[in-house]
C-alpha positions in Angstrom: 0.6 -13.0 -6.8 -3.1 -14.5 -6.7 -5.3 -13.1 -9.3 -7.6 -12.2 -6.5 -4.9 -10.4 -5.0 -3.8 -8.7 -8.0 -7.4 -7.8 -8.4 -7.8 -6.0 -5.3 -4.5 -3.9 -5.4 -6.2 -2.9 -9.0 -9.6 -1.7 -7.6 -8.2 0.0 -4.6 -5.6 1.7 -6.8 -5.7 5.4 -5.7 -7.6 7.2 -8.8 -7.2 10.6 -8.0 -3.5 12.7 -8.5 -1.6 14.4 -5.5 -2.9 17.2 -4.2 0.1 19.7 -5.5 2.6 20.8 -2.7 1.3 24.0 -0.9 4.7 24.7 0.7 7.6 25.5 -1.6 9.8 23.9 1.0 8.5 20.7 0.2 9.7 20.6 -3.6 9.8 17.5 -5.6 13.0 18.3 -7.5 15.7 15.6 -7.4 18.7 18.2 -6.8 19.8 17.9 -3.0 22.0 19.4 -1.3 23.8 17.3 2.0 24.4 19.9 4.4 23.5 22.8 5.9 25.0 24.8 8.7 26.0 21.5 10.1 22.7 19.5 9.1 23.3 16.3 7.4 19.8 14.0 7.7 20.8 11.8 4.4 19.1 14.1 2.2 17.5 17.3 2.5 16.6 20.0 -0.1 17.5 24.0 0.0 14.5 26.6 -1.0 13.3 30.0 -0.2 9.9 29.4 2.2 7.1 31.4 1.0 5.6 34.6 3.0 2.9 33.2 4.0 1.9 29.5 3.7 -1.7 27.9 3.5 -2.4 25.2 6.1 -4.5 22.4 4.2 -7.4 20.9 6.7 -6.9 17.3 7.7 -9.0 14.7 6.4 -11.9 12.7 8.8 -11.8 8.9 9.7 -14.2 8.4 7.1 -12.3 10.5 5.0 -9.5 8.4 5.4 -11.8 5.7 5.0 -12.8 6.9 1.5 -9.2 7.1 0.0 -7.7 3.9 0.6 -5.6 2.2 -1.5 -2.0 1.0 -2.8 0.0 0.0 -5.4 1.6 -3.6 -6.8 5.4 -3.1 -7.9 4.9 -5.6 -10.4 7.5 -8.0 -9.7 8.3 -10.3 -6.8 12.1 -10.9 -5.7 12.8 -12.3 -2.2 15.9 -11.1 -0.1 16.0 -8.0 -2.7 20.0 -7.1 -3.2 20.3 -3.2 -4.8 22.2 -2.0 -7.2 22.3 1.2 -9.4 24.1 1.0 -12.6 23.4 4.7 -15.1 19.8 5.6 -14.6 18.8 2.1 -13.6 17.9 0.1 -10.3 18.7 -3.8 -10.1 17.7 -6.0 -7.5 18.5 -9.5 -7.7 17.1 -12.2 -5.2 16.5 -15.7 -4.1 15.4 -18.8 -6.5 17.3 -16.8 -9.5 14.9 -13.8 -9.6 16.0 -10.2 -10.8 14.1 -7.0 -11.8 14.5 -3.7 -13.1 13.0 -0.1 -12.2 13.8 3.2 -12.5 11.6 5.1 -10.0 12.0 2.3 -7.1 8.4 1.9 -7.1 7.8 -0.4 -10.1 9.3 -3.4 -11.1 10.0 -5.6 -14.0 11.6 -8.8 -14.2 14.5 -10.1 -16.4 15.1 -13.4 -14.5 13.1 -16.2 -12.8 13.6 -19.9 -12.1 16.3 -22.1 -10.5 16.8 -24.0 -13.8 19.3 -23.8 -16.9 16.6 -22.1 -19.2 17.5 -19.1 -16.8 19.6 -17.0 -18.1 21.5 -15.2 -15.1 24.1 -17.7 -14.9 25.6 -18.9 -18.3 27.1 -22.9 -16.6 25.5 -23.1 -13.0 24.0 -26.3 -14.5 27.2 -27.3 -16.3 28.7 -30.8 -15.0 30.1 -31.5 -12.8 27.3 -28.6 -10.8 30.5 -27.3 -8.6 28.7 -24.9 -6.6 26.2 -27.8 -5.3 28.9 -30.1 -5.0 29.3 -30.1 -1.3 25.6 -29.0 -0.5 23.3 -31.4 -2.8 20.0 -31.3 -3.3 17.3 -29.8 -1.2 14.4 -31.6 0.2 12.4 -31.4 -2.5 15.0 -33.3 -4.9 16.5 -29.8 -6.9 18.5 -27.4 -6.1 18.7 -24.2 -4.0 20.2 -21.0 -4.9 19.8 -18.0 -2.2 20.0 -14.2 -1.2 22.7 -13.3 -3.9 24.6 -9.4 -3.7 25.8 -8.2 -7.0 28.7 -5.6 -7.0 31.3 -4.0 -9.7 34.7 -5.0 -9.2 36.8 -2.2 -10.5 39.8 -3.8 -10.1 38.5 -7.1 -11.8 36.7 -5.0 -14.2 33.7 -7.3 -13.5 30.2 -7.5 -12.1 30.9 -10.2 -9.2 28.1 -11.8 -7.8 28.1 -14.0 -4.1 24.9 -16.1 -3.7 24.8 -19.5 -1.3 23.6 -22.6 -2.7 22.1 -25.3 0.7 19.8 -28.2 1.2 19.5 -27.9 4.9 19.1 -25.2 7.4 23.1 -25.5 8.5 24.6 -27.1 4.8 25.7 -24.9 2.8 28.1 -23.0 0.4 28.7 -19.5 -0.9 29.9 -19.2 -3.9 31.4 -16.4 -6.7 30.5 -15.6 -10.5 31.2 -12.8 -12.4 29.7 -11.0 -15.4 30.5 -8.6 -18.2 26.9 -6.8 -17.7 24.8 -6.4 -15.0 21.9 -8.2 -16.4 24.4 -11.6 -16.8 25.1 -14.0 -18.1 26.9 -14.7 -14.9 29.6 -17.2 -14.8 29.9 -19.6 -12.0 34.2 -19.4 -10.7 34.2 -20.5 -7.5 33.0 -22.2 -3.6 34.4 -19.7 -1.3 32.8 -20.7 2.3 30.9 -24.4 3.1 29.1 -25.1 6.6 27.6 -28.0 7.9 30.3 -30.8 7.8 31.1 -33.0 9.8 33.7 -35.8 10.2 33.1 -37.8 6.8 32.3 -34.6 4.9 35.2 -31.8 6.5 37.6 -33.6 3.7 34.7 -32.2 0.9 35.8 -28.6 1.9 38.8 -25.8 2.2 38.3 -26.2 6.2 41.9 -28.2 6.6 43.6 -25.4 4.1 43.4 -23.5 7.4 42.7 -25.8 10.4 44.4 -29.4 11.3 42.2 -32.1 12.1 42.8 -32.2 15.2 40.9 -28.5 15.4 37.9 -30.3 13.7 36.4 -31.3 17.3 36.2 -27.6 18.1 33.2 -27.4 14.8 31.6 -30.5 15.9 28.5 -31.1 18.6 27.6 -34.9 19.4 29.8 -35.8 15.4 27.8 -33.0 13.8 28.7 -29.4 12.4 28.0 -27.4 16.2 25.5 -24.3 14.5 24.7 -22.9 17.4 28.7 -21.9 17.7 29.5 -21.8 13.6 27.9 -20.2 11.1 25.4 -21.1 8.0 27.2 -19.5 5.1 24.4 -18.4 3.1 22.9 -14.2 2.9 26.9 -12.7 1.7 26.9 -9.3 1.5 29.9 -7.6 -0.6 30.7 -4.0 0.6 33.9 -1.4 0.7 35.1 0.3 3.6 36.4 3.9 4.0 39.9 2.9 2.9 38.9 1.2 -0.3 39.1 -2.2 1.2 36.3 -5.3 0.2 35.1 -7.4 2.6 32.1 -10.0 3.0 29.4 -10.2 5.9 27.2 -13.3 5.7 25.8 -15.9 8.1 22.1 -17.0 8.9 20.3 -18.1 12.2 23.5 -20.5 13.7 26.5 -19.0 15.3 25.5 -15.6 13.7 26.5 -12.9 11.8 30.5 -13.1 10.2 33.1 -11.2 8.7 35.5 -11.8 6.1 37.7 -9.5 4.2 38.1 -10.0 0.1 41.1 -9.7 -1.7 40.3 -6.7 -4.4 42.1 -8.3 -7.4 40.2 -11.7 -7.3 37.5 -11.3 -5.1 38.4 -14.4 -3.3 38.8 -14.3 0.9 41.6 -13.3 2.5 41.6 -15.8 5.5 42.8 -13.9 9.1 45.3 -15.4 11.2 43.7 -17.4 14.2 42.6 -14.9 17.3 40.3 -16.6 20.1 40.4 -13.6 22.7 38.9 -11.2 19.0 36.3 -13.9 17.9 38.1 -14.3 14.9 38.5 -17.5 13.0 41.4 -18.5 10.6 38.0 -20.1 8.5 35.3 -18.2 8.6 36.3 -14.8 9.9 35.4 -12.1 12.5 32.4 -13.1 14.4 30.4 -10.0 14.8 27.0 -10.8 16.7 24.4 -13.5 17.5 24.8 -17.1 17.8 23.1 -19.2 19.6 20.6 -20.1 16.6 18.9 -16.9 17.8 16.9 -15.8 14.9 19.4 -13.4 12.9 20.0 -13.5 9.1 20.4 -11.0 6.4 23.2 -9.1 7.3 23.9 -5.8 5.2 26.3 -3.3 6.0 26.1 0.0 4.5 29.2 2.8 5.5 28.3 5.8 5.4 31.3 8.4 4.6 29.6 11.7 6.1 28.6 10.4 10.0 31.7 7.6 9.4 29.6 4.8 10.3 28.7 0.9 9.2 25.7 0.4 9.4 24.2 -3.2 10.1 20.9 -4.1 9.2 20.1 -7.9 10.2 16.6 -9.7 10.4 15.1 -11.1 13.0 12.0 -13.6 13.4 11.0 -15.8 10.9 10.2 -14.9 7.3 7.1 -15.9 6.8 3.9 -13.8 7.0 3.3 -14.6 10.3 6.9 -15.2 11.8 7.7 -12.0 13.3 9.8 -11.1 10.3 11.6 -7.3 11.0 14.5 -5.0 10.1 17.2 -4.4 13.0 20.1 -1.6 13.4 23.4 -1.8 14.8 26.2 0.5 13.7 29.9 0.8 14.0 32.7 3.5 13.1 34.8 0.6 12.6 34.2 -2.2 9.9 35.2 -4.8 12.0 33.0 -3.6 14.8 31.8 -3.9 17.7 27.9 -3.1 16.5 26.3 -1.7 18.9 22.7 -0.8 19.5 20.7 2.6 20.8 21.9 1.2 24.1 25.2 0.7 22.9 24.8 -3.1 23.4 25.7 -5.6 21.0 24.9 -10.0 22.0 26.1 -13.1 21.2 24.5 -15.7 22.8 21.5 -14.8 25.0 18.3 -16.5 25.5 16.2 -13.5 24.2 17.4 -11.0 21.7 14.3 -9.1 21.5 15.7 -6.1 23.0 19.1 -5.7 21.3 19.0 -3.8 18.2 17.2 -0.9 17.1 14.0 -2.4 15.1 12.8 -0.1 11.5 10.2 -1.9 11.1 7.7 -5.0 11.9 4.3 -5.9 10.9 1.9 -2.4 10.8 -1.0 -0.8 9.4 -2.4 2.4 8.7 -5.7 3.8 8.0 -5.0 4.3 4.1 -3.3 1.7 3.7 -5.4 -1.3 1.6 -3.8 -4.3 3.6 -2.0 -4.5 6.6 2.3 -4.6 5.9 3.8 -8.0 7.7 6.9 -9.1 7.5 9.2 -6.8 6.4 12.9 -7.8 5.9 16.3 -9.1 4.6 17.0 -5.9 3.0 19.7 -4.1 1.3 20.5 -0.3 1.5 22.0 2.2 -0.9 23.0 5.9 -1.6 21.7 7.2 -4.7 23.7 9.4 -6.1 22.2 12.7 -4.9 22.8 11.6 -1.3 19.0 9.9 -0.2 19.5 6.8 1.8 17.0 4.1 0.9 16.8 0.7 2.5 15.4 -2.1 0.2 13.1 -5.4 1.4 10.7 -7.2 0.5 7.0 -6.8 2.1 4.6 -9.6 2.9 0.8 -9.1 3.5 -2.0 -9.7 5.9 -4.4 -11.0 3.3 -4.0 -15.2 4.1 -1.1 -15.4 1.3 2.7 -15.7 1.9 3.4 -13.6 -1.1 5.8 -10.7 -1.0 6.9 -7.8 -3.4 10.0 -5.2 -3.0 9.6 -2.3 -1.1 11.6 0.9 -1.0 11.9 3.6 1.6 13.6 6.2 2.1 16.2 6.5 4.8 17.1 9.3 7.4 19.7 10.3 9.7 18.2 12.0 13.4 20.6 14.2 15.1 22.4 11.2 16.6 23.1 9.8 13.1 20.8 6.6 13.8 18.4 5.8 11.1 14.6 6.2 10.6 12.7 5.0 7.7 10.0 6.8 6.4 6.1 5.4 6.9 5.5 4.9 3.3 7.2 3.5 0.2 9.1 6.4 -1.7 7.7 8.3 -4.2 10.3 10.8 -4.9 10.1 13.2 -2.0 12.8 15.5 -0.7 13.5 16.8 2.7 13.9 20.4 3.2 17.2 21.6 4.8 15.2 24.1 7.0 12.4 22.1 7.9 8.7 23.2 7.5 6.5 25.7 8.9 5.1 24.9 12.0 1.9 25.5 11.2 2.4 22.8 8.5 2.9 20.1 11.8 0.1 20.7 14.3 -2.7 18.3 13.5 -4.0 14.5 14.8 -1.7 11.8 13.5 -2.0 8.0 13.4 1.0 7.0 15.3 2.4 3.6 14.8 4.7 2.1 17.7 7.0 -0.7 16.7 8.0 -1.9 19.3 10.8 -4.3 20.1 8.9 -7.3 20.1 9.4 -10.5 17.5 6.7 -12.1 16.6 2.8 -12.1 14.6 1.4 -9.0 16.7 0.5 -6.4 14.0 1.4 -2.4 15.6 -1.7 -0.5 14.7 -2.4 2.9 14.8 -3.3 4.9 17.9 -4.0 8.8 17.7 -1.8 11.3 18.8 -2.6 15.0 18.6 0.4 17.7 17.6 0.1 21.3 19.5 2.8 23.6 17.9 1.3 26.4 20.1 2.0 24.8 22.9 5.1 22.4 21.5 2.7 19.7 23.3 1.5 15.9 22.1 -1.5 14.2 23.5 -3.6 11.4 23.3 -2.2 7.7 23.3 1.4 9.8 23.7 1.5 12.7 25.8 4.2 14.9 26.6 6.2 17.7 24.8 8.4 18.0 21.3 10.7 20.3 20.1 11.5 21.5 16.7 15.5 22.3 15.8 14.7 25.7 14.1 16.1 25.8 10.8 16.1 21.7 10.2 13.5 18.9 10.0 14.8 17.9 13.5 12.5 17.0 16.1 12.8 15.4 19.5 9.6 14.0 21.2 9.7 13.6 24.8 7.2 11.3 26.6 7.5 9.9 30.0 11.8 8.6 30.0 11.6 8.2 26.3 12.9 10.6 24.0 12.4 10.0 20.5 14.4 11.9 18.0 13.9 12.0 14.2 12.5 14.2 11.7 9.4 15.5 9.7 8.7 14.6 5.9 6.2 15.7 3.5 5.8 12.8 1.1 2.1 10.9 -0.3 1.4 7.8 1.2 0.9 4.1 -0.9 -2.8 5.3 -2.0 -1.6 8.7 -3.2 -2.5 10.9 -0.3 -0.7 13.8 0.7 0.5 13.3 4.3 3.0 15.2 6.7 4.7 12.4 8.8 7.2 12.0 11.4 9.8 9.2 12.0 12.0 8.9 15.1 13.6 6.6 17.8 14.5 5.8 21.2 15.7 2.7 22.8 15.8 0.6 19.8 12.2 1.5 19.3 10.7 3.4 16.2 8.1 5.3 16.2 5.7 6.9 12.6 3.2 9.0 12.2 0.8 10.1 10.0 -1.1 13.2 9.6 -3.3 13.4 6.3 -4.2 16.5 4.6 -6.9 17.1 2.8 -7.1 17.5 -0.7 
């Protein structure tokens, strides 16, 4: 981060405290409980309402205007991989970075560097540098180590980590180490996966262990590795299933998003038999979606155990602040898929993918918020312990840099068990089981439209007015909305879109106290934001 930039996040730095909660169904106390009469949103919270409850007013533009601001995590980790071990977070990244929190808002970092003076990896650098061994150097003469996931092994009684090491944009490896503690040393065991061979360099890798030579032609395009067909092994993802079993999803760009499953006791690949009609390679596994070198990278699969889904996030666009740069959903009640979208499509190759895939986020903007949010993506996603989904990323900015901090925010499931993210990074809110008063909703809000498109346009805010009287919206949405009585569920209907999600109390990244709603339809997202005064 530029000392200019840190400079500004410093002077816009909200001053004033939160406006304490004036409904007691909006508690900040971390005990949750899942379900209630059948409602199960990811997390909600169970309290008496009060008699009577005290509408705040909403703040003016100028208002607004007035109590800008945000807030610098304090650490910057690319492709940020989650994990909670006791009372800690860890998120570990490319180029070697790692960092610490334990209120997912700030970070601080215990590893930086792709060099031997970094202490994640205790022999990464040892001769003879196996895990570059088929890969090389990068263009700028070093070496590249990328998007690593960190898990605990039970079975191995380790801390495994799976990171890629590449020097081209289809040449590369992914490769295994394990640890005693969470923090490392991690020690580098073994190449699992290479990509990017060709004739002279197929003999480098584990491709004949599991195809003959003559199969070799089928990988190839004009004597070189075909990537529109195969994939790029870097961005693995380790995971378990329902049943207990491990498996790997990886892939970047190229042929797409694959599959492998792990063996438990070594945390090696268990390599399928060959199956053409499934998409399933003796190699590289169980194609799942994309190809094509349709942009698609990132993939992280999250199951779920109370809606029995896997959940898929990918990225689409390109990373930098500019490229388009978003978080997609596909789900699955079955590991091995198909993912599907809200329009229960999934793609391989097609020559736009724009519309496949329910899109989180993109690039957006509010009216408190200091800078305008670009480029949000290759996340990770987790379930704390008292059941509140989060989805991990990190966040680029409008302000003519291409840094990027971690970003975490909170995750929720709309009556069709698809997933909306709420506006703001988390701050600890809750939501209520029973949902809030409906005098607590009606207001304007700054509604944000994501879209399904890829690429630099930045979704700002349009107005939309809330009529609980009247169960009406107008302004740049019109129509009508419906609350689930006794739930935070809500279902907006405008024109033939119907957006379902829910309502949640929570401050926004300055520190104001905002009611907001987040739903979908169509693979699109929608967020809004109604600000309270103080």
């Amino acid at each position: 981060m530029s000392g200019e930039f840190f400079a500004n996040l410093i002077r816009i730095a909200a001053a004033g405290a939160l406006a304490a909660f004036l409904c007691t169904g909006c508690s900040s106390s971390a005990e949750a409980t899942p379900e209630k009469d059948g409602v199960d949103t990811g997390t909600v919270e169970n309290e008496e309402k009060a008699q009577e409850i005290e509408v705040p007013g909403e703040m003016s533009e100028e208002e607004i205007e007035e109590h800008k601001g945000g807030f610098t995590a304090g650490a910057s980790v690319h492709d940020p991989s989650i994990v909670k071990h006791g009372d800690k977070y860890y998120i570990f990244g490319t180029h070697m970075e790692s960092a610490v929190s334990d209120d997912l808002r700030q970070w601080k970092s215990f590893s930086t560097g792709v060099n031997k003076k970094n202490k994640l990896f205790s022999n990464l650098f040892d001769e003879p540098l196996e895990a570059f061994a088929f890969v090389g150097r990068n263009s700028d003469n070093w070496y590249s180590v990328w998007a690593p996931d960190v898990i605990y092994n039970e079975k191995m009684g380790k801390w495994v980590m799976y990171f890629s090491t590449s020097s081209t944009y289809k040449k590369s490896s992914i490769c295994m180490a394990t640890a005693d503690d969470i923090k490392g040393p991690y020690e580098y065991k073994a190449r699992l996966l290479d990509s990017g061979f060709n004739y002279k360099t197929s003999k480098e890798t584990a491709f004949y262990d599991y195809h003959t030579k003559q199969e070799l032609k089928n990988y190839l395009k004009n004597s070189d590795y075909d990537n529109s067909k195969w994939p790029n092994c870097i961005d693995p993802c380790v995971f378990y299933d329902g049943e207990g079993k491990l498996w790997m999803v990886y892939g970047s760009w190229s042929g797409g998003i694959f599959l492998l499953q792990l063996d438990e006791e070594t945390g090696l690949p268990i390599h399928p038999e060959q199956d053409d009609e499934n998409r399933v390679d003796a190699y590289y596994g169980k194609h799942l979606i994309g190809g094509g070198h349709n942009s698609i990278e990132g993939p992280y699969i999250l199951y779920d155990e109370k809606s029995g889904y896997y959940y898929l996030f990918v990225s689409y666009g390109a990373l930098q602040a500019k490229g388009g740069y978003q978080i997609r959903l596909f789900r699955s009640k079955k590991v091995e898929g198909p993912y599907a979208d809200m329009n229960n499509k999934t793609f391989n190759t097609v020559v736009d993918h724009s519309e496949y895939g329910l899109k989180l986020m993109g690039n957006y903007t509010f009216p408190s918020l200091a800078f305008t949010y670009m480029a949000p993506g290759h996340n990770s996603a987790f379930i704390d312990d008292d059941g509140k989904m989060y989805v991990v990323y990190h966040q680029r900015f409008d302000n003519g840099t291409e840094f990027h901090e971690p970003r975490v925010h909170q995750l929720f499931k709309n009556e069709d068990d698809w997933l909306v993210a709420a506006p703001f990074a988390t701050m600890g809110e809750s939501l209520p089981a029973e949902g809030y008063d409906p005098a607590l909703l009606s207001g304007t809000y700054y509604m944000v439209n994501h879209g399904t498109d890829i690429g630099s346009t930045v979704h700002e805010p349009a107005k939309v007015k809330l009529d609980t009287e009247g169960m009406t919206l107008s302004g740049k949405m019109s129509g009508s909305f419906e609350l689930k009585e006794g739930t935070p569920f809500v279902t907006f209907k405008s024109g033939d879109e119907t957006y379902k999600g829910v309502f949640i109390r929570m401050e926004d990244e300055a520190g104001n106290d905002v009611m907001c709603f987040t739903a979908c339809s169509g693979n699109k997202s929608i967020w809004g934001v109604h600000y309270y005064k103080e």
